[in-house]
Steps between C-alpha positions, in 0.01 A plus 500: 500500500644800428483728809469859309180402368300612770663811549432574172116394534510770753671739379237456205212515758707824706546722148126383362346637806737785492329564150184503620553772740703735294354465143072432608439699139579224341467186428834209605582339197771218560729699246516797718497266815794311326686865435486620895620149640787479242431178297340456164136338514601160430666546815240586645248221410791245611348608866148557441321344212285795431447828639184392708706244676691794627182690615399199664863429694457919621106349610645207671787734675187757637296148642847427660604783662086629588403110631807512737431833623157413576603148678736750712186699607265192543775391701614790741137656481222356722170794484322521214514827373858519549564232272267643250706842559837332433397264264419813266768734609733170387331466204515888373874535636632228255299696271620811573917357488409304140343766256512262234377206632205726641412572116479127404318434836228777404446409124690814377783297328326212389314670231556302199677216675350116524160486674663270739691763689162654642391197574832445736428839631160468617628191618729681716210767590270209626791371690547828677124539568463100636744645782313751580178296503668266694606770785144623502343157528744435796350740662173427428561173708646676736264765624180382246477899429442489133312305255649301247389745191722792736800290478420410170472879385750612739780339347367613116510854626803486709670357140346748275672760731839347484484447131345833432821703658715254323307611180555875623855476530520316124262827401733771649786364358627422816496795697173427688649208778298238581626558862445820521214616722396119564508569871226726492265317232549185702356652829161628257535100407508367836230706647224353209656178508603399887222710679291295746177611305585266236 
């Protein structure tokens, strides 16, 4: 096996999503991928054996990094609307420290790529809002507060949140941080979602 082969995967993977940040006018075509990492395209395709293999590998990277994050919080978090707080600050700081892979997460690169790559997405999406179901439902059980159609909607609008300041951030060109203010929306959050007159 030759051991530069995965460096160069991710050095592929590093300058791709570097592209995506710094050149969002325009579509990544594996020529102009091929020019900023340094190698002709049939280099290129001797790593990845198209260019929606490489979306997917930046997809696969994001479930990573988020789904460890979140095992971190389910982990070192024990009240319920802490866990939903961290679970989306997690969530929207990866976001907010990989521009590029934000724009593949939120559709805005994938325009014109294989229908497969939303599919992984909302895969990812539904992932992300199972957690939060799950933390909701927990608590449920625990203090039999909230009917299941709460938890049920909870989640859904605790995700469309999340994804919608990802989507913000993609929109401002990345000046508008996901982070950025989250403190204060999450207490409006908490006081519809954890009040005792559920």
């Amino acid at each position: 096996m030759n051991p530069r082969k995965p460096a160069r995967r991710q050095q592929i993977l590093e300058v791709l999503a570097g592209e995506l940040e710094t050149q969002a006018e325009s579509r990544i075509t594996t020529a102009r991928l091929a020019r900023a990492v340094g190698v002709s395209e049939a280099a290129l395709y001797r790593h990845f054996a198209s260019k929606a293999q490489m979306y997917e590998a930046l997809i696969a990277f994001a479930e990573d990094s988020v789904f460890m994050l979140f095992n971190q919080v389910m982990t070192e978090q024990r009240d319920a609307h802490v866990r939903c707080h961290h679970l989306c600050l997690a969530l929207l700081r990866f976001s907010e420290r990989n521009p590029g892979i934000t724009r593949v997460l939120v559709g805005d690169a994938l325009a014109g790529e294989h229908e497969r790559l939303r599919v992984r997405v909302s895969q990812f999406f539904a992932r992300v809002e199972t957690q939060l179901r799950q933390v909701m439902r927990e608590r449920r059980l625990a203090e039999d507060t909230v009917s299941d159609e709460y938890v049920h909607n909870s989640a859904r609008l605790l995700s469309a949140v999340v994804t919608g300041h990802m989507s913000q951030f993609v929109r401002s060109n990345f000046a508008d941080r996901p982070t950025l203010g989250w403190d204060a929306r999450w207490h409006l959050l908490k006081l519809g979602l954890f009040s005792r007159a559920d």
